[in-house]
N, C-alpha and C positions, 0 to 999 in steps of 0.2 A: 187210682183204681177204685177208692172206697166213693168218690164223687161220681165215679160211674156207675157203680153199684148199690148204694144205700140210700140217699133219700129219697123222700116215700115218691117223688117227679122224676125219680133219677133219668140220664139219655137210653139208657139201653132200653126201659120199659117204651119210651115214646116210640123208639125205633121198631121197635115187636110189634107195637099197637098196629104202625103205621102198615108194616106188612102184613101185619093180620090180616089187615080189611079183605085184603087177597088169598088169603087161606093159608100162608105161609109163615113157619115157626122161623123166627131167628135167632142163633144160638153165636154162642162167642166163649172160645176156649180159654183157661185162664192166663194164656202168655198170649194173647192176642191181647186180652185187656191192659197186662202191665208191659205191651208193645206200645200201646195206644198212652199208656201213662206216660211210658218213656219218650214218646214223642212232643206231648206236652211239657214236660221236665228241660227236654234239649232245646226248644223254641222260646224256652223260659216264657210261655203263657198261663201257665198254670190250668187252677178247672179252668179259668173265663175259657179258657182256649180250646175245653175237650167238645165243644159243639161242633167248634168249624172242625178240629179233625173228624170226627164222626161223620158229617155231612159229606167231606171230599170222598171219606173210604165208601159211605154209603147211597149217595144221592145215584148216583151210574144204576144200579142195583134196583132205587128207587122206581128208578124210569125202566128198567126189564122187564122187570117182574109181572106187570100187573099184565105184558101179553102176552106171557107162558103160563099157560094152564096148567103143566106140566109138574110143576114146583112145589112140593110138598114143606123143604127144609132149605134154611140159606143158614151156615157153620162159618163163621169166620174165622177164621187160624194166622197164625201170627205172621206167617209168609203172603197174606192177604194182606195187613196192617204193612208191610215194610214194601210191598210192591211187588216181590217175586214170583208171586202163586197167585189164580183167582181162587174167588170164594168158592166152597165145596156149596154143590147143587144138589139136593137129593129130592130125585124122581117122585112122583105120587106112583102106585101100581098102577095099572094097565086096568083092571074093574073100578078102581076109582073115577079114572078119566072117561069110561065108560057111559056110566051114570049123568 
């Protein structure tokens, strides 16, 4: 989790970056993150490995997003990370999309 989280390159900032371009905040709850460690831990790939999971759970998302306008917030939560839930979507208001 702290290789997700702390160096100054770490993957989560890339990944924010990367949706930002689109206006969209990406957030990640902290059993999401030590879902994602724990996935790395159980494949025994260690960090090398926390890319490619990051990209599986997020490349899909990648390719949505940029044609819903609509999309203010992507929250990923730990039933996102293991498969059972998608990622919580949160709306922009209705005067935003306006504009």
């Amino acid at each position: 989790v702290r290789t997700l989280t702390i160096p100054k390159n770490f993957l989560i900032t890339q990944y924010k970056h990367i949706l930002g371009v689109y206006g969209v905040d990406l957030g990640f709850s902290k059993v999401a993150l030590l879902a994602i460690g724990s996935i790395a831990i159980e494949s025994k790939t260690g960090a090398r490995g926390l890319r490619g999971i990051m990209e599986k759970l997020l490349l899909p998302l990648m390719y949505d997003i940029p044609s819903k306008k609509d999309i203010s917030r992507v929250l990923i939560e730990k039933e996102f990370v293991e498969g059972t839930a998608p990622a919580i979507l949160e709306l922009k208001n209705i005067e935003a999309l306006e504009k």
